[in-house]
N, C-alpha and C positions, 0 to 999 in steps of 0.2 A: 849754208844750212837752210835757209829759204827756200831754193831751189826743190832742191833734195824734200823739203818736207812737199811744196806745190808735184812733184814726182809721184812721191808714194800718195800720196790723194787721187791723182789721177788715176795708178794704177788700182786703187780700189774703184773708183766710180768706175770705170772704164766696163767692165765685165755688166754691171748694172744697166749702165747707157744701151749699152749695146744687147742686153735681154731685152729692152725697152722697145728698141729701133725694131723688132722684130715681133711688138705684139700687135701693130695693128695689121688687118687682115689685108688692108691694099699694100702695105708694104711688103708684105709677105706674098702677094699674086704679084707685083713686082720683079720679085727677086724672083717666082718658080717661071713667070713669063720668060724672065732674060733667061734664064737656064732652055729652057724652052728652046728659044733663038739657039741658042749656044749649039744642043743638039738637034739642027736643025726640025724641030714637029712641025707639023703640020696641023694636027688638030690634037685637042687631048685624050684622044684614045690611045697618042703614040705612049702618053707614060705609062702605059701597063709595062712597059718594057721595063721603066728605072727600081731599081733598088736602092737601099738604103745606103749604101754603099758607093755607088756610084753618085748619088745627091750627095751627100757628107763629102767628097770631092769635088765636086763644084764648089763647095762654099756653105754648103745645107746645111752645117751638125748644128748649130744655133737654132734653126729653126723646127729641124727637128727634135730637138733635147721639149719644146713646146708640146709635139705630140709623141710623145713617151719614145722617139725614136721610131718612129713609122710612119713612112712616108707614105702609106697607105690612109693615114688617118689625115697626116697633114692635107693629102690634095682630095679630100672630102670635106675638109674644112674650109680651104683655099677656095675651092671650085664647087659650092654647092648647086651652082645650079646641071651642072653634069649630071646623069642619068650613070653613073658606075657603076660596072659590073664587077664586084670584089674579086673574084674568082677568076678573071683575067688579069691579075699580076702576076707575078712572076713569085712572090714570096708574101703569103697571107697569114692573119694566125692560127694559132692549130687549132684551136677552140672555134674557129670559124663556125666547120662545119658540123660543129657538134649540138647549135641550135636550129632547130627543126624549119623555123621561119626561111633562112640561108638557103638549104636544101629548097624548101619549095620553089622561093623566088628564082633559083638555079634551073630547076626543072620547071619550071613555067617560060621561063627563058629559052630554053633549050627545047621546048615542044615548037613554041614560038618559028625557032628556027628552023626547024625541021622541018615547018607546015603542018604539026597536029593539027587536028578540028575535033580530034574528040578521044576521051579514053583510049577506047578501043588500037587508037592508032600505036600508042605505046608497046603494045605487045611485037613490035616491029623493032624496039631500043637495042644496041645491041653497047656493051660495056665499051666497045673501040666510039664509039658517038660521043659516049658519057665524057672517057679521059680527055679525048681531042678538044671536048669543047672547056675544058678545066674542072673537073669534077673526078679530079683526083680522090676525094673522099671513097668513091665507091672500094675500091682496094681497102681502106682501113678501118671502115664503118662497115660496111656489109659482105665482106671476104670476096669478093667480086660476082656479088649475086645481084644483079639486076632487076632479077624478083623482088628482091627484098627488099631493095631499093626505091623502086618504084610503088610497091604495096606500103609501105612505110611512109613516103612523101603523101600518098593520096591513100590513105584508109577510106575513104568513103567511096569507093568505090567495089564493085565484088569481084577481087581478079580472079581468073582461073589461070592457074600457075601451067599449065600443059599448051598454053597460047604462045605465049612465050618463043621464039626462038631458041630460046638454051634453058634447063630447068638446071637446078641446083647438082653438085653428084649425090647420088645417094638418093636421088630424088622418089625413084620409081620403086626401091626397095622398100621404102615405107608404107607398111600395108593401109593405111588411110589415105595414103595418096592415090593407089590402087583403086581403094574402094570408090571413093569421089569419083573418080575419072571413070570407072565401070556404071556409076548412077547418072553420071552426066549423058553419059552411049546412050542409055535409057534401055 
């Protein structure tokens, strides 16, 4: 009877201990390190590649049950001093991109890369630049308008939609777009 009651004690602490062993934050860089090892990285850019899924196989679902199940969240927490780009994982949340701050940092990023030096250079974007660089948003946020896209990120700016590589369909049908563009000819 002894036994048996020292047993069930155990297996109540057991789950508690082990939440425990997983709050502190080096124990936790720890455990993503040896994972790390495991698949062989080399820096941690490699983990854009993991998923939730593939962590929770390793050994993760404890640690990630800590951040709501997102291993997005946990290796921003784990790794704050990393300079992460959200947007290069492989599975983000959907609400991501629906705050406006996200999108900038994204397109501030991605001028960056491009070599912007200034507005202007923008009217060069073309939607295959956008997707490739992870900015799949554009598809479900601006119907794959570019324009819109880009006017939208940087309002302070006065785009003429006709600079553009690609204007929207429908674009030239609207007789205000006509007229703009007949005032700009001068």
């Amino acid at each position: 009877r002894r036994v048996r009651g020292s047993f069930e004690f155990l297996m109540k602490i057991a789950p508690r201990k082990q939440a425990r062993t997983w709050r502190g934050l080096h124990k936790q860089r720890n455990f993503l390190d040896s994972v790390a090892t495991t698949l062989k990285f080399s820096s941690l850019d490699d983990w854009y590649q993991i998923n939730t899924t593939k962590l929770r196989k390793l050994g993760g679902s404890r640690l990630l049950a800590l951040y709501s199940f997102s291993a997005v969240k946990a290796l921003i927490s784990v790794y704050p001093e990393h300079n992460w780009k959200i947007w290069k994982f492989k599975a983000i949340s959907r609400n991501f991109w629906t705050d406006r701050f996200h999108r900038r940092t994204f397109f501030d990023w991605l001028g960056q890369e491009l070599g912007y030096v200034s507005f202007g250079c923008w009217y060069h974007i073309s939607g295959t630049d956008i997707h490739r660089s992870g900015g799949w948003f554009l598809s479900n946020d601006y119907k794959n308008s570019v324009i819109n896209a880009v006017k939208d990120t940087y309002p302070e700016y006065p785009w003429i939609p006709w600079k553009f590589n690609r204007v929207p369909v429908n674009f030239w049908s609207d007789l205000e777009n006509q007229k703009a563009f007949s005032k700009h000819l001068g």
